[in-house]
Every structure is written in structure tokens, then in C-alpha cells.
N, C-alpha and C positions, 0 to 999 in steps of 0.2 A: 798108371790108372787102370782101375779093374771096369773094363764096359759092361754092362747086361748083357746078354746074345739079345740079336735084332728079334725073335719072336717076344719079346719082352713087352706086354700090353702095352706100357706108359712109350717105350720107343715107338709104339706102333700109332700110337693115336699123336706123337708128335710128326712123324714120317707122312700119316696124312693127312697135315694139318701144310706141312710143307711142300708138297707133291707139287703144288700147282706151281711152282717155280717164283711164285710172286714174293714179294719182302712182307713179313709179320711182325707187327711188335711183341717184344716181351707178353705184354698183355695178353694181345690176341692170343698168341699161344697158351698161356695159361687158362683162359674159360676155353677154347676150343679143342684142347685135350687134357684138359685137367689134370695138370702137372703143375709143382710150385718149383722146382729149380730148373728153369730153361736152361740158363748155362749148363748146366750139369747134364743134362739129356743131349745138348748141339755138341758137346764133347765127345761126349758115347758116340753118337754118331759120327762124327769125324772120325772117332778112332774103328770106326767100320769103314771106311773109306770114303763116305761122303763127303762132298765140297760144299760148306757152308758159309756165306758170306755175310759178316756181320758190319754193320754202319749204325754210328753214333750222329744222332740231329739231336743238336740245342734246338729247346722248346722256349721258345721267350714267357719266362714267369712261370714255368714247368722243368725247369731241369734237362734231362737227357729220355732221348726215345734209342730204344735199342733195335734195330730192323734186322731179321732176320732171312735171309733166302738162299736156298738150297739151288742150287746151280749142277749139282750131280748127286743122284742118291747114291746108298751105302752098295757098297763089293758084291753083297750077298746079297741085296734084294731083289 
């Protein structure tokens, strides 16, 4: 996988979206940094070295929530 380098806007307004160490959904991340492929950005990240920990909850009559939380940020930041 080719990652952006972390000064990379779209990693930057995901990174702090995730800082506060709290679980986000898909969602959230998307209006609050305005990115459409979250997996694709929690990647990039990882492959900086961050610890992202992702958890799947059944939504009864809603499918799946994706939660997202950052447990360490990247190498270099």
C-alpha cells in the first residue's frame, strides 16, 4: 500500500478527529473531517504506525456501526 505522508490535509483532519482517544463511527468521521473513504485513511494510518482499533456493533434494523479508536497515534506525529 502507498500511504500519503501524515502532513497530508485529509490524514490531518482524520488524526484530529481521532486524538481524543474516544470510539467514532464511520459517520462521525466522515462530516467531521470530511473524507469519504475512512478505511482507507485508518489504513494509511496504521501503516504510519498508529494503533487503531476497530469494532463492528449490530444495529437492530440498521445493519452494522463501524467504531473507530485510535489507542496510539502515528510514529511521526
Amino acid at each position: 500500500m502507498h500511504a500519503a505522508p501524515l502532513t497530508s490535509a485529509r490524514l490531518q483532519r482524520v488524526l484530529a478527529v481521532l486524538k481524543d482517544g474516544k470510539p467514532h463511527t464511520t459517520r462521525q468521521i466522515v462530516r467531521r473531517a470530511n473524507v469519504c473513504a475512512v478505511n482507507s485513511c485508518i489504513a494509511e494510518l496504521r501503516a504510519h504506525g498508529a494503533e487503531i482499533a476497530c469494532e463492528v456493533v449490530r444495529v437492530k434494523g440498521s445493519g452494522r456501526r463501524f467504531y473507530y479508536t485510535m489507542t496510539k497515534g502515528p510514529d511521526d506525529a
